[in-house]
C-alpha positions as CSV (number, residue, x, y, z in Angstrom):
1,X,-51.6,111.4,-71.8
2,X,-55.2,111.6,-71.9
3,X,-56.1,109.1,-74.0
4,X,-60.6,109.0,-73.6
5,X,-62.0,112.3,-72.6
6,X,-66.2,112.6,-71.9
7,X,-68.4,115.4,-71.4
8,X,-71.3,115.7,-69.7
9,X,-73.4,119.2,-69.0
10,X,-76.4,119.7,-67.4
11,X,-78.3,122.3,-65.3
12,X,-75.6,121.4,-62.4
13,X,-72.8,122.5,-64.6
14,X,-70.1,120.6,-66.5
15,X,-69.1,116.9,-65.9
16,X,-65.2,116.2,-67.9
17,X,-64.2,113.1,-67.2
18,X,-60.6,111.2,-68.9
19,X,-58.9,108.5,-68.9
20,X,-55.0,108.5,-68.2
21,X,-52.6,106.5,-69.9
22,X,-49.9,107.5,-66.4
23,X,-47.5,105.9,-64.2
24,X,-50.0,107.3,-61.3
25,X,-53.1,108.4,-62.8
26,X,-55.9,106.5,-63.9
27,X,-58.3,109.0,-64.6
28,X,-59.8,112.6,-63.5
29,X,-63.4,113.7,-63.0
30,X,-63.4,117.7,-63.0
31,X,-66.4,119.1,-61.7
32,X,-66.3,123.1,-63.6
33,X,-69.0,124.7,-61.3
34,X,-67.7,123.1,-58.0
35,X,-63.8,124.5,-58.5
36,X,-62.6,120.5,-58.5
37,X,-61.1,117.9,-59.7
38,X,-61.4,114.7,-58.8
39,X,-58.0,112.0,-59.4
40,X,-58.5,108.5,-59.4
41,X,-54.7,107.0,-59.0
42,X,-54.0,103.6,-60.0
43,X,-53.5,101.9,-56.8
44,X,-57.6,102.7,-56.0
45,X,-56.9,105.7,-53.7
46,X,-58.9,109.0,-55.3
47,X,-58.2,112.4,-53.6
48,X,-59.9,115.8,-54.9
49,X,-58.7,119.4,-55.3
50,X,-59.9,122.4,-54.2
51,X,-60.3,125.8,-56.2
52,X,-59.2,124.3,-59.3
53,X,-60.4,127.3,-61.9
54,X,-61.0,126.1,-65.5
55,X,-58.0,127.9,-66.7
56,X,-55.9,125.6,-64.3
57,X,-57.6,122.5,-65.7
58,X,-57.6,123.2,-69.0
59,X,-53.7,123.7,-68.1
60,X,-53.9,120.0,-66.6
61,X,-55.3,118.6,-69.8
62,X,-52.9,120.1,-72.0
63,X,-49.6,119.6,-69.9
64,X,-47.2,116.7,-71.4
65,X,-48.0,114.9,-68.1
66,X,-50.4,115.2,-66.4
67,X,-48.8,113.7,-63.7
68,X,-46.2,116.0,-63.3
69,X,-48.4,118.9,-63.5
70,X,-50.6,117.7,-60.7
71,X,-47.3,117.3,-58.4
72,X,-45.4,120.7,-59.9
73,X,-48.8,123.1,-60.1
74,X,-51.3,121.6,-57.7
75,X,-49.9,119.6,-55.2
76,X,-47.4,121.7,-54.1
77,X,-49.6,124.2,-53.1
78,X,-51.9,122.9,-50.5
79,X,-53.2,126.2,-49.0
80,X,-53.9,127.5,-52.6
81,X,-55.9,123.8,-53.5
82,X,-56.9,121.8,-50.6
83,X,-56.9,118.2,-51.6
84,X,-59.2,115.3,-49.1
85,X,-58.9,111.5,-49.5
86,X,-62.4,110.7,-50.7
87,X,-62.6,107.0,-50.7
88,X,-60.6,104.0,-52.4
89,X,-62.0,102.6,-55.7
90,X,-63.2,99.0,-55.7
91,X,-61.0,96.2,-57.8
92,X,-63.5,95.8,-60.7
93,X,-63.3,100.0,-61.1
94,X,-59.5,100.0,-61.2
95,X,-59.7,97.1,-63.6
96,X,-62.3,98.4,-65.8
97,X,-60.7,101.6,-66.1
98,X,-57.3,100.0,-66.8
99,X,-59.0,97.9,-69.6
100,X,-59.8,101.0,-71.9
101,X,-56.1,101.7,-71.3
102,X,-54.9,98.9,-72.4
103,X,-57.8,98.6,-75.2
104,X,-56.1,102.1,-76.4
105,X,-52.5,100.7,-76.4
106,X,-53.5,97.7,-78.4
107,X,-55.0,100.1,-81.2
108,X,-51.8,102.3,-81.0
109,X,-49.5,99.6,-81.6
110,X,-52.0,98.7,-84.6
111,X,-51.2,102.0,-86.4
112,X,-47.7,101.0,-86.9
């Protein structure tokens, strides 16, 4: 569940970034003009994906899970979106990132 979802455009194109509340993901950066989307998990690694069309992202954001989605409709097809390790996000990123997660949960169980 996408639970904090930024946008950011410029001349370079379009910059959506979101938070995941996810047993995997931590959070997404999709890149509209480069075809990719970025996926932070929540042991550190991030990996990106290739030829991700905004249709196909938009079908991301709006999926049940995201999760699910990423290992039904992108994952599975490699040749279609080719996916590279990037790098592995430091411990203060992972922790800042799983802050606003838990911030959000706090405000949810609020409502109630």
């Amino acid at each position: 569940m996408i639970i904090k979802r930024t946008v950011q455009e410029d001349d370079g194109g379009k910059l959506i970034e979101c938070i995941i509340e996810s047993s995997n993901i931590l959070k997404t950066n999709y890149f509209a003009h480069r075809k990719r989307l970025y996926v932070y998990f929540n042991r550190g690694k991030v990996y990106s994906y290739s030829n991700i069309t905004e249709e196909v992202y938009e079908n991301f954001e709006e999926a049940d899970s995201q999760g699910e989605f990423l290992r039904g409709e992108i994952m599975k097809n490699p040749r279609k979106y080719p996916y590279f390790k990037e790098f592995s996000m430091t411990d203060y990123e992972i922790k800042e990132a799983k802050q606003v997660i838990q911030e959000w949960k706090n405000q949810q169980s609020q409502n109630f």
